[in-house]
N, C-alpha and C positions, 0 to 999 in steps of 0.2 A: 670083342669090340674095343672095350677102355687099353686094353696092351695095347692094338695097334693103336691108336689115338697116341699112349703115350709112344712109340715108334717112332711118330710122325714129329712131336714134340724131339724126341731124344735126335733124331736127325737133322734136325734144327740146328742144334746146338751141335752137333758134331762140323758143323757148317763152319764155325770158329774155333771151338777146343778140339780140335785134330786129336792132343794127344791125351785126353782126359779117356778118360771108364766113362762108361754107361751105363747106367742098370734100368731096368723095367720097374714093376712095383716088386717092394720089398715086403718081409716081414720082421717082426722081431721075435727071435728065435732065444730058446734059454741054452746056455751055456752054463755046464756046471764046472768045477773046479774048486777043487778040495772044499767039498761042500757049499761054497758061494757059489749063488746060481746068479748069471749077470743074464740081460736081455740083448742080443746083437741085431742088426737089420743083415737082412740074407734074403735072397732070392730061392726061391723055393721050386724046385722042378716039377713034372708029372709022378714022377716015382716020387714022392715025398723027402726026396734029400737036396739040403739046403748048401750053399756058396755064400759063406760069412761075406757081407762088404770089410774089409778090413782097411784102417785106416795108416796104416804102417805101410803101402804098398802107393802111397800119394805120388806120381810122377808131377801133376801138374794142376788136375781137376778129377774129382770121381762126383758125379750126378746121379741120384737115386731117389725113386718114385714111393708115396706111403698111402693107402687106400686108407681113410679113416669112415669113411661111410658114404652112404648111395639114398639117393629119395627115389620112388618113382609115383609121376602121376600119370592119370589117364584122362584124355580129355575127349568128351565126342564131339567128334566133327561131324555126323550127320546122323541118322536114326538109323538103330539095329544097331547090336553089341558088334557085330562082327567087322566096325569101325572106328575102331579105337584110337586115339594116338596116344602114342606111350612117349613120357620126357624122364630120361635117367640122369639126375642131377648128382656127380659124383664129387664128390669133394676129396680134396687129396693135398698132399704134402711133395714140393719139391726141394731135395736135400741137394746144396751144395758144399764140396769142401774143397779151398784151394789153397794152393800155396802161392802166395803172395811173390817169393822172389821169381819162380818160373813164367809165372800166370802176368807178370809186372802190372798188377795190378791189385786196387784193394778189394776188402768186401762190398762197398757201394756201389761202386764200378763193374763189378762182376753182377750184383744184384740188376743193375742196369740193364747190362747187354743180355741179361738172361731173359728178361719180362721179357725185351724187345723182339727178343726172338724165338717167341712160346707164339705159336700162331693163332690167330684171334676164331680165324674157323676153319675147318676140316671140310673139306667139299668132296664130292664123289658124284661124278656124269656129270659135272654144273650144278649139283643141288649143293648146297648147306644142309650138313647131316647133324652137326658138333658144332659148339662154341665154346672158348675157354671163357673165365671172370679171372684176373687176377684179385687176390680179397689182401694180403697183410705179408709183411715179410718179418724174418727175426733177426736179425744182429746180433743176437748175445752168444757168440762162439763158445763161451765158456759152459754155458749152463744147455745147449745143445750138445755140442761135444760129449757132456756128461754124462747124458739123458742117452745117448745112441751110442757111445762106446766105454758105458763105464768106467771101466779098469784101467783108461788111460791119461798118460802122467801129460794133461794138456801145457801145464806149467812150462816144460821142456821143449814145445812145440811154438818157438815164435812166429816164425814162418806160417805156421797155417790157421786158416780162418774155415769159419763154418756158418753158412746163411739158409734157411729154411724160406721157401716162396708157397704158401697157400694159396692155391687156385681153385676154381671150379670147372668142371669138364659137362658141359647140358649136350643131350646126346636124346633129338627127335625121329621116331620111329611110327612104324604103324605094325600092330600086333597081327597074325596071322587070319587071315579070312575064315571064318567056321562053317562056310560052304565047301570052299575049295580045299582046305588046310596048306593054301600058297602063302607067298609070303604080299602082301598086296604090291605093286607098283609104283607106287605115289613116291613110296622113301626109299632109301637105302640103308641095313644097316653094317656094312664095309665088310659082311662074311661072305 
C-alpha cells in the first residue's frame, strides 16, 4: 500500500522534473571498502539485492523515499471485534538532490514546488483512503549530503544542493471481517 501511495507522490513530481530519477523507499545499505564500511540509500528488490542511489550520476533532480517508522491504531466503530478501523500513520523522509544550474532553480524553490506538489489525499472510487502532513524540511546540504553519501568530496560540488521534506502518510482501513474473512467494503485499501 505505502509504495504505491509513494507512486502516486513520485508521479506528481515527474509531472515537472521530466528528467530527474525517482526512487520508491530506500534503505541504507553498508558498503564496505578497504575495511571502512560507509552506509548508502539503495532500493532494495524482492531477491534481496540492492541499486545504490548514487549521487555522481545527478542529470538534474534524483528524489528518493526513507521509511523511518509506522504507528498503527485501531479504532471501533461499532460493537464486535470484527469492526475495526485500522489508521497506519507512516512517517517518512523525502530526499531531494538537485543541481541548481540544470534545475535553474535553488533549494527553496525546489522545496516549494515540491510540498506543492505531494498531494494532500489519495482517493480511490471517491473515498479518501490516505492523507499526507507535511511536518519540517532540512536545508543543511552539507550535513545531509554527509549523512547519505559519506565518502563524498561535497566541497567540489557547487552546483548541487540537497533538501530532506518530512512528511506523514495516514492511511484509513478496516481490518478483515472474522465471519467472512472478506475484506469489509466501507474502505479501500488500494491492493
Amino acid at each position: 500500500m505505502l509504495s504505491q501511495l509513494i507512486d502516486i507522490i513520485n508521479s506528481s513530481l515527474k509531472a515537472y522534473y521530466k528528467t530527474g530519477l525517482f526512487y520508491n523507499i530506500t534503505e541504507l545499505v553498508p558498503e564496505i571498502n578497504e575495511d571502512l564500511v560507509s552506509f548508502y540509500p539503495a532500493i532494495i528488490d524482492e531477491f534481496g539485492d540492492a541499486k545504490i542511489v548514487s549521487i555522481d550520476n545527478l542529470e538534474s533532480a534524483i528524489f528518493y523515499h526513507r521509511l523511518t517508522s509506522k504507528q498503527t491504531t485501531l479504532r471501533d466503530t461499532q460493537y464486535g471485534a470484527s469492526n475495526k478501523e485500522v489508521i497506519d500513520t507512516y512517517t517518512l523522509s523525502l530526499y531531494v538532490i538537485g543541481n541548481r544550474r540544470k534545475l535553474k532553480e535553488n533549494a527553496a524553490d525546489t522545496s516549494l514546488r515540491v510540498t506543492s506538489m505531494i498531494p494532500d489525499t489519495f482517493l480511490q472510487d471517491g473515498r479518501q483512503v490516505a492523507f499526507t502532513v507535511m511536518t519540517n524540511v532540512d536545508f543543511n546540504s552539507s550535513a545531509i549530503i554527509n549523512a547519505e553519501f559519506p565518502n563524498t568530496e561535497y566541497a567540489g560540488m557547487l552546483d548541487v544542493f540537497m533538501i530532506r521534506h518530512d512528511y506523514n502518510i495516514r492511511h484509513t482501513y478496516r481490518k478483515k471481517c472474522t465471519e467472512c474473512k472478506t475484506d469489509c467494503s466501507n474502505y479501500s485499501t488500494l491492493n
